[in-house]
C-alpha positions as CSV (number, residue, x, y, z in Angstrom):
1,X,0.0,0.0,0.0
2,X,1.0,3.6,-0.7
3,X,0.4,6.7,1.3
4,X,0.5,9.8,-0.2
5,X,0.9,13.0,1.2
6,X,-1.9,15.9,1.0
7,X,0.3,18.7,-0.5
8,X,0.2,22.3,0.5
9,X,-2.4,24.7,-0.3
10,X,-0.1,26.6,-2.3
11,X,0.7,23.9,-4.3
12,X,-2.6,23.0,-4.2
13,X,-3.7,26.3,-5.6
14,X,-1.4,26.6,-8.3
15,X,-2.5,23.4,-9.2
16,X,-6.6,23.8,-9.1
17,X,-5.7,27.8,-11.1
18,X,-3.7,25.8,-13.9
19,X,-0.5,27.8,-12.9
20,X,1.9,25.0,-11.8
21,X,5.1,24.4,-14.0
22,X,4.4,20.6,-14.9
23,X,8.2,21.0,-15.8
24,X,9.3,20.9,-12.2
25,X,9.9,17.7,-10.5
26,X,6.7,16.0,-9.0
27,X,6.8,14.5,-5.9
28,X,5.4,10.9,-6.0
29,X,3.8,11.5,-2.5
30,X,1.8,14.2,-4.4
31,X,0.7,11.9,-7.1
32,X,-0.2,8.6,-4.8
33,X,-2.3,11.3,-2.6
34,X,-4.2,12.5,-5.9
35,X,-5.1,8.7,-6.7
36,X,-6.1,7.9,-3.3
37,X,-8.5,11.1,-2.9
38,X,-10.2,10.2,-5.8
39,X,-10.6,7.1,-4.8
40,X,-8.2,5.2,-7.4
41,X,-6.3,1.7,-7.0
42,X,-2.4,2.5,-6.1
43,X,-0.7,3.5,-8.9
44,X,2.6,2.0,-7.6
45,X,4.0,5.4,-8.5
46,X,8.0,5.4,-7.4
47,X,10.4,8.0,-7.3
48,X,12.0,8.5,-10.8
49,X,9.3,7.3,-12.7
50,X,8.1,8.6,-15.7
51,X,5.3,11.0,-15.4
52,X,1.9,10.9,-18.1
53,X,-0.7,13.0,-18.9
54,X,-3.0,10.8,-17.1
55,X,-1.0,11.1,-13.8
56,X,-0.9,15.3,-14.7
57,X,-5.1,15.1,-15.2
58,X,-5.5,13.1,-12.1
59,X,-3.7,15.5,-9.4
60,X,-5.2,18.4,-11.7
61,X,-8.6,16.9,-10.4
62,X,-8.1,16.1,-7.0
63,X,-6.6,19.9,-6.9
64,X,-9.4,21.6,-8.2
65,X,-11.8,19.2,-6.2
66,X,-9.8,19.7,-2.6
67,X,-9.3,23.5,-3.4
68,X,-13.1,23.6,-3.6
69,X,-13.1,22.2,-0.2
70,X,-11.0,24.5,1.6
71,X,-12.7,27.8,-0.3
72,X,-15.5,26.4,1.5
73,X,-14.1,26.1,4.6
């Protein structure tokens, strides 16, 4: 099993306003945490691996979705 970490709201932000550089490293923690909030199997994400677009989508969503949250908050 994976645990993945619930990353700052700052990152979180950029993320859920579309202003994060997707050219920076990503943390794997990030990732697993983005599968796990929306409620996908572990991806068995490692560090070094090769990120997709479908990882990129998935921690878009759970970004946008968790930013909700706190605005309401």
């Amino acid at each position: 099993m994976m645990f993945g970490v619930e990353p700052s709201r700052e990152y979180i932000q950029q993320w859920a306003d579309g202003e994060y550089n997707v050219y920076q490293p990503l943390a794997w923690q990030h990732a697993a945490w983005a599968y796990w909030y929306l409620g996908y199997d572990d991806p068995m994400i490692r560090a070094g691996d090769i990120v997709t677009n479908g990882m990129i989508q998935k921690i878009t969503d759970a970004c946008v979705l968790r930013q909700r949250e706190l605005d309401r908050e």
